[in-house]
Backbone as JSON, one array per atom type, in Angstrom:
{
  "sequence": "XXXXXXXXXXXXXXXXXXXXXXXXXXXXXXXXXXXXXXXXXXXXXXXXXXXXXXXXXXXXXXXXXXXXXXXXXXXXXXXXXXXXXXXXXXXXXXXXXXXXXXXXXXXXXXXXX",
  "N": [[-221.76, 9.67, -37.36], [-219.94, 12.64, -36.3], [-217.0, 13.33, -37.98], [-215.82, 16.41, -38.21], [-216.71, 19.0, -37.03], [-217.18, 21.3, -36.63], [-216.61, 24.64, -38.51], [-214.93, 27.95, -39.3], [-214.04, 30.98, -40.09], [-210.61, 30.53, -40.62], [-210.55, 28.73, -38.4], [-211.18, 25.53, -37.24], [-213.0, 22.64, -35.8], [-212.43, 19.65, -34.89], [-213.15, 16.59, -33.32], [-213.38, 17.52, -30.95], [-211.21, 19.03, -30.18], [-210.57, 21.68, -31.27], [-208.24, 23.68, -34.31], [-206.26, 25.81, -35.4], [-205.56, 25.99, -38.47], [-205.04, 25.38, -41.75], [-206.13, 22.09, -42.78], [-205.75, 18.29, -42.66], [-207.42, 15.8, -42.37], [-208.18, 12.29, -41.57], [-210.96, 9.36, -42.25], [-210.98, 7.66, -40.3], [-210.05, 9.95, -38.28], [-207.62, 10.57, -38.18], [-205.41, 13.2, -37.78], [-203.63, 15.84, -39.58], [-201.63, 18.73, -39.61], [-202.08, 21.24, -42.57], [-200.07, 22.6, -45.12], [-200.19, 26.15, -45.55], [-201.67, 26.79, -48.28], [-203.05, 27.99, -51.59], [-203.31, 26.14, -53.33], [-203.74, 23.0, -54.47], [-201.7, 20.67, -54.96], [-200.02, 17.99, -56.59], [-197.88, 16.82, -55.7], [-199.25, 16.78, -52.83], [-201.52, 15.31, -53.16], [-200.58, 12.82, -53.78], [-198.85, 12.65, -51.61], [-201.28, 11.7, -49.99], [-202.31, 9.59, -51.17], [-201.13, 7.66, -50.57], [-202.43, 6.51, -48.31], [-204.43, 5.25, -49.45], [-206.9, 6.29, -49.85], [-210.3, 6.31, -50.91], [-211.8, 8.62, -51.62], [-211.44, 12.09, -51.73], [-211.82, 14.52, -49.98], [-212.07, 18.11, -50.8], [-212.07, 21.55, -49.34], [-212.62, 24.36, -50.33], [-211.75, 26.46, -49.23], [-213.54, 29.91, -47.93], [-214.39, 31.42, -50.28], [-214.38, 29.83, -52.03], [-211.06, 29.1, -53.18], [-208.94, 27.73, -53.3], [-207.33, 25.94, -55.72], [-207.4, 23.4, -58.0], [-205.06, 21.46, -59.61], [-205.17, 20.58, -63.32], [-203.75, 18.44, -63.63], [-203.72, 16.98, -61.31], [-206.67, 16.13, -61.62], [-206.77, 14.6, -63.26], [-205.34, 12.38, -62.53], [-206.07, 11.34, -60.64], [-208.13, 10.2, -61.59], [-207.1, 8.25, -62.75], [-206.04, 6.54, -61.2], [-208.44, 6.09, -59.98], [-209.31, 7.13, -57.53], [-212.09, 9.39, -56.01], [-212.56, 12.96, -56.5], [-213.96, 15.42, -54.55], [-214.34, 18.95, -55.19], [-215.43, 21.16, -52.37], [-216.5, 24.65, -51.04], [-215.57, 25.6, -47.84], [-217.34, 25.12, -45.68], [-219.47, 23.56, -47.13], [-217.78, 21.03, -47.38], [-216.89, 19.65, -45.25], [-219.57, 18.75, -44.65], [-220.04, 16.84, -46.7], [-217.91, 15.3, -46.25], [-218.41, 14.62, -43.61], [-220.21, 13.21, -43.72], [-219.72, 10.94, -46.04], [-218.13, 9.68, -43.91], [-219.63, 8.53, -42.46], [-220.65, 6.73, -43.96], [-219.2, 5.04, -43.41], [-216.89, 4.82, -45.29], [-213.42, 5.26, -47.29], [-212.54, 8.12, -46.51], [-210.89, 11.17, -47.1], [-210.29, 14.75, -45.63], [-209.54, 17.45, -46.85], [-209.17, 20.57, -45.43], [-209.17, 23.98, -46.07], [-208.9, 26.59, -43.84], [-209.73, 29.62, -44.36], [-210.17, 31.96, -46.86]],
  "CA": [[-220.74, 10.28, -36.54], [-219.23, 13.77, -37.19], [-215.19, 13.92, -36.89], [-215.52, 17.49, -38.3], [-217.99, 19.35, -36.14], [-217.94, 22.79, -37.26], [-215.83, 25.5, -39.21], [-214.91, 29.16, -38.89], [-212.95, 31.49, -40.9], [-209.63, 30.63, -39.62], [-210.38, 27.8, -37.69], [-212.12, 24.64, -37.73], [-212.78, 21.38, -34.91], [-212.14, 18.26, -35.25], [-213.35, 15.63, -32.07], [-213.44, 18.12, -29.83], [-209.94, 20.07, -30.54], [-210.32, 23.21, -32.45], [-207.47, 24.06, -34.82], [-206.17, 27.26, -36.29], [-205.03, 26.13, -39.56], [-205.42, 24.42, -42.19], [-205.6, 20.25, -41.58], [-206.18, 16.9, -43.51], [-207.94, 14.79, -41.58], [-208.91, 11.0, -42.45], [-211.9, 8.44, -42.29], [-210.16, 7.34, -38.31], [-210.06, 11.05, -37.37], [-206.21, 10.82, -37.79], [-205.52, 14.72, -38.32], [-202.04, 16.46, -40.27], [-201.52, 20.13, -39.77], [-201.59, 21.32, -43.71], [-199.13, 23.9, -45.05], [-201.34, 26.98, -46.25], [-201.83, 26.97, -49.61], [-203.97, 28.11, -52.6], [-203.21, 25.0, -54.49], [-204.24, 21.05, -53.93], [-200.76, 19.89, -55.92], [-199.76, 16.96, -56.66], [-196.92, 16.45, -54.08], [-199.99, 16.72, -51.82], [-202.2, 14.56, -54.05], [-199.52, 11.84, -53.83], [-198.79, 11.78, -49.93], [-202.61, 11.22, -49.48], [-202.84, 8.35, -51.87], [-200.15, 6.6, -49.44], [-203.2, 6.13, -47.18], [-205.2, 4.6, -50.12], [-208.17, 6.93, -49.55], [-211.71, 6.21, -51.95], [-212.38, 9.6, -51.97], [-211.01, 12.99, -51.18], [-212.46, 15.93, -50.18], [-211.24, 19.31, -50.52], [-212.45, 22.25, -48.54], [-211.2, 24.77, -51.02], [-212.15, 28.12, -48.45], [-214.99, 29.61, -47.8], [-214.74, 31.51, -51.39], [-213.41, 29.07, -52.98], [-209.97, 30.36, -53.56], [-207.94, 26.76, -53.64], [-207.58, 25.9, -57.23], [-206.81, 21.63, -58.29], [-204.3, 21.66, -61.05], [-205.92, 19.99, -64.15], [-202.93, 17.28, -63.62], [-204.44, 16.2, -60.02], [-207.79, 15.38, -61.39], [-206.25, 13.39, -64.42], [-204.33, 11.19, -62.29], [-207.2, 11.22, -59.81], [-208.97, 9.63, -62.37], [-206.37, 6.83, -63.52], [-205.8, 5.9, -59.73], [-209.85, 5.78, -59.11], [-209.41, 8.17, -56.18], [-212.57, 10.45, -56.66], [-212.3, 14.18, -55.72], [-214.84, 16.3, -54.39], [-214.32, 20.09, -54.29], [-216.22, 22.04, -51.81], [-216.42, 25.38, -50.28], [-215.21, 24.37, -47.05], [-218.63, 24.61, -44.95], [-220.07, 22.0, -47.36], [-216.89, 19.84, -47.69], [-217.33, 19.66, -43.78], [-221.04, 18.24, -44.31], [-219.48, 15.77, -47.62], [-216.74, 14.63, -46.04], [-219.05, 13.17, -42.56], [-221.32, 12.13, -44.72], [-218.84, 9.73, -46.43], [-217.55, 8.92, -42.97], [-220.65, 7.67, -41.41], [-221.29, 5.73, -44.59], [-218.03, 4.25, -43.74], [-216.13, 5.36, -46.77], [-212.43, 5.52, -46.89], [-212.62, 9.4, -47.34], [-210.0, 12.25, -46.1], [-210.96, 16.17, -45.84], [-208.37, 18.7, -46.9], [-209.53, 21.75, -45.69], [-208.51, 25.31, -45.9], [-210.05, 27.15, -43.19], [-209.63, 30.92, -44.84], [-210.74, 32.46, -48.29]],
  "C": [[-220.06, 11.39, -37.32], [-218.12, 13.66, -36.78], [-215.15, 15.62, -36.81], [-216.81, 17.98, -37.95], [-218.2, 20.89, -36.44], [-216.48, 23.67, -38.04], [-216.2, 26.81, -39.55], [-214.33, 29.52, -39.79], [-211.98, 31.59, -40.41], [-209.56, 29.68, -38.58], [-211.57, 26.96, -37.81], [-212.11, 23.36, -36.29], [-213.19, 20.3, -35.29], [-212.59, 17.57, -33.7], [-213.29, 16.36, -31.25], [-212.12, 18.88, -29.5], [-210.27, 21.04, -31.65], [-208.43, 23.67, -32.77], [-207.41, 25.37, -35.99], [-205.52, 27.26, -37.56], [-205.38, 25.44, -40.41], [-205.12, 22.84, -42.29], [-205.74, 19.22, -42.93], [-206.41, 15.57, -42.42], [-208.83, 13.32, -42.24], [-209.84, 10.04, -41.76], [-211.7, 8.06, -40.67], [-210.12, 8.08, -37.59], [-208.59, 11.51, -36.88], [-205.91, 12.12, -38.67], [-203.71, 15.16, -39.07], [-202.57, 17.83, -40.53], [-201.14, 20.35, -41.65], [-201.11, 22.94, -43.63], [-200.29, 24.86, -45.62], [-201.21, 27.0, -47.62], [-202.96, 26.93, -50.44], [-204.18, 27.29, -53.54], [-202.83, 23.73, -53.38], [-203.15, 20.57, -55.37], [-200.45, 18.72, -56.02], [-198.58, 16.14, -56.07], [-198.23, 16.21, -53.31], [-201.18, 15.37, -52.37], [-201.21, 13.04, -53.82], [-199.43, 11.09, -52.68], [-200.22, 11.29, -49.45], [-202.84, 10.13, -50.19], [-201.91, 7.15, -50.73], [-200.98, 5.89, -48.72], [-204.56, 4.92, -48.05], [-206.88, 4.67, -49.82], [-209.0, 6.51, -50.78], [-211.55, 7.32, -52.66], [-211.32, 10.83, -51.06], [-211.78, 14.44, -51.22], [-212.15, 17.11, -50.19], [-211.73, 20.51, -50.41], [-211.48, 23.16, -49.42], [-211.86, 26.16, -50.56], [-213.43, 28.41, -48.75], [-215.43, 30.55, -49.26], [-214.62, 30.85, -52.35], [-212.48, 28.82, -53.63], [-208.67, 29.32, -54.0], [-208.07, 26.24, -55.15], [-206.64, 24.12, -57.18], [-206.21, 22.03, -59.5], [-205.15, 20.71, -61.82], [-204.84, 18.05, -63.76], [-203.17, 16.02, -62.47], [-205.67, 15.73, -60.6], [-207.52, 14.69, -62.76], [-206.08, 12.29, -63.58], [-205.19, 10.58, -61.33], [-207.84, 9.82, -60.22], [-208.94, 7.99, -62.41], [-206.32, 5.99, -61.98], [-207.38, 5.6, -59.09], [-210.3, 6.58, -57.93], [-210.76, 9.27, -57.05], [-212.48, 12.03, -55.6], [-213.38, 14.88, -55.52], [-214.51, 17.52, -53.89], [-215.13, 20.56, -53.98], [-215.98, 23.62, -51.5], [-216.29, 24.47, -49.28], [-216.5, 24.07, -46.06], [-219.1, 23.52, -45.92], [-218.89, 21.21, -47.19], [-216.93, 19.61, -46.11], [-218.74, 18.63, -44.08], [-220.72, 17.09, -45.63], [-218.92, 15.52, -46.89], [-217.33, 13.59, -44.86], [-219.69, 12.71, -43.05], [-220.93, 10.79, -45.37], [-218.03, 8.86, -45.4], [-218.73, 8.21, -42.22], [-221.37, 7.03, -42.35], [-220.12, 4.93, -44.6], [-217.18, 3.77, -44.89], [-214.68, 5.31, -46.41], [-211.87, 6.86, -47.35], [-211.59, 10.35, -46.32], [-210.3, 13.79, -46.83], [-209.76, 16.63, -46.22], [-209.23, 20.03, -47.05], [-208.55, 23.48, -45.45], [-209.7, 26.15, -45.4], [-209.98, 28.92, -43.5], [-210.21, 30.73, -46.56], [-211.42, 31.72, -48.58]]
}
């Protein structure tokens, strides 16, 4: 099963809603408008562990333009959470992949740069 079904520059769909921004969507298909940003911080790193995700994926544009502080994939580490960055067309094709192996995995993508 795909939740995330395709992605644009600038927009991306989820279940059959297309959205114009960037999102964080989890393993259930439960979606959160994300703020735009060039950085996966650790405020953001934090509220997603709340959900006690496996894995996280991060859709870091389609040049790759989002940057993980070194401090997120430390703590990543210590907490077991593993991170996978993508461009965001693959993190789209990782992220269902981990959902239809029934993973407890959430996308963060950024649908620009």
């Amino acid at each position: 099963m795909s939740l995330i079904e395709s992605v644009g520059f600038g927009e991306i769909k989820v279940k059959g809603k297309t959205y114009y921004s960037d999102i964080v969507v989890d393993w259930e298909g439960n979606i959160e408008l994300r703020k735009k940003s060039h950085v996966f911080d650790m405020n953001e790193f934090v509220h997603l562990l709340e959900k006690k995700p496996e894995i996280i994926v991060i859709g870091t544009g389609f040049s790759g333009c989002v940057k993980i502080p070194e401090e997120v994939i430390e703590v990543s580490k210590e907490k077991g959470v593993k991170l996978f960055p993508e461009q965001t067309e693959k993190a789209m094709d990782v992220f269902n992949a981990f959902v239809s192996e029934k993973r407890k995995a959430i996308a963060v993508i950024h649908t620009t740069c």
